[in-house]
N, C-alpha and C positions, 0 to 999 in steps of 0.2 A: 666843350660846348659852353656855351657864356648864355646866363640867363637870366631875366632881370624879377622870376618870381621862382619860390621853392614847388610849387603847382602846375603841373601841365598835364594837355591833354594826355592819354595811354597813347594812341596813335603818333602823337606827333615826339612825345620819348621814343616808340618804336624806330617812329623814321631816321634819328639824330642816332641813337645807340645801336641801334638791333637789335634792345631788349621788350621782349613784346609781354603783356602784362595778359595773363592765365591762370585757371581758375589752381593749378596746383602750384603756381609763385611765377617771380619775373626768368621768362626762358628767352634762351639764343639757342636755335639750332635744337640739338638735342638736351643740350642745357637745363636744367629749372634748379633754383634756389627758392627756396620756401621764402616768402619776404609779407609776414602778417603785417596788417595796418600800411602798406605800403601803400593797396588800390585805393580808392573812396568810389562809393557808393555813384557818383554823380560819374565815375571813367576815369578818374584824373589820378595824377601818380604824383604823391609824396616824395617830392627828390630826395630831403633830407633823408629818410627811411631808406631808400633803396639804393641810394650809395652806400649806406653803411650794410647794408646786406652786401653790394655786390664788390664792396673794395674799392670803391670810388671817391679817389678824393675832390673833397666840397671845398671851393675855398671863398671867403666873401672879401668885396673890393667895400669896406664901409663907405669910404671917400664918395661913390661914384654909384653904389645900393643894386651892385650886380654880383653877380655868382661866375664861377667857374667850373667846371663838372668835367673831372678825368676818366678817362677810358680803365674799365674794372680792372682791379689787379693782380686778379690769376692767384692770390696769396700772397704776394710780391708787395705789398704794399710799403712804401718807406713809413718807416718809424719817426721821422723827425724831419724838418724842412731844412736841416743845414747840410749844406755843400759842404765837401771835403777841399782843404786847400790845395789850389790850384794856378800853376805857375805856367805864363808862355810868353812866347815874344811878343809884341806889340808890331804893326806895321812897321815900325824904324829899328827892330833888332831888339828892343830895348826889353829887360824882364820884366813881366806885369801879374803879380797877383790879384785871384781872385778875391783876398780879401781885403782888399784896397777898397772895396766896395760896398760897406760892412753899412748894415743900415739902409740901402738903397734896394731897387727891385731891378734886378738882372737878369736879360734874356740872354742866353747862352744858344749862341745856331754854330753850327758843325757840318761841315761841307766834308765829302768825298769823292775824287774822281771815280775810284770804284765801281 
């Protein structure tokens, strides 16, 4: 979810995550994680607080003054943003490493017939 303030309304987090903000913390389902300081008084939900409750990585674009907001991580959370090396053909056969690309921001998409 990309977002351009760390503040939104509890409703409209609800609608984007499925985490619905409750008087005993932020719950899905049967779900609740105790998450103090997360609500505010006025309804609104402290993103920053409640990713780090729920394992959600926050990431900021400075350049551009927007956020990024990953789906919780079950305790799975990555410890570090680096990719492990990563080698494959290129369109013409040719071998292309992933760290050829060292310093730049790379999307990585993965197709399956499947």
């Amino acid at each position: 979810m990309l977002l351009t303030e760390l503040t939104m309304p509890a409703v409209d987090f609800e609608a984007a995550t499925g985490w619905a903000a409750k008087p005993e913390g932020m719950c899905k389902g049967a779900v609740c994680v105790p998450a103090p300081g997360a609500v505010g008084g006025d309804g609104t939900i402290d993103v920053t607080a409640v990713a780090a409750r729920l394992g959600m990585a926050l990431v900021e674009d400075v350049h551009h003054n927007v956020w990024a907001l990953g789906p919780e991580s079950g305790g799975r959370a990555l410890t570090t943003a680096v990719a492990p090396e990563l080698e494959l053909p290129d369109a013409d056969g040719n071998p292309f490493k992933l760290s050829a690309m060292h310093g730049r921001k790379v999307l990585l998409v993965a197709w399956a017939s499947w």
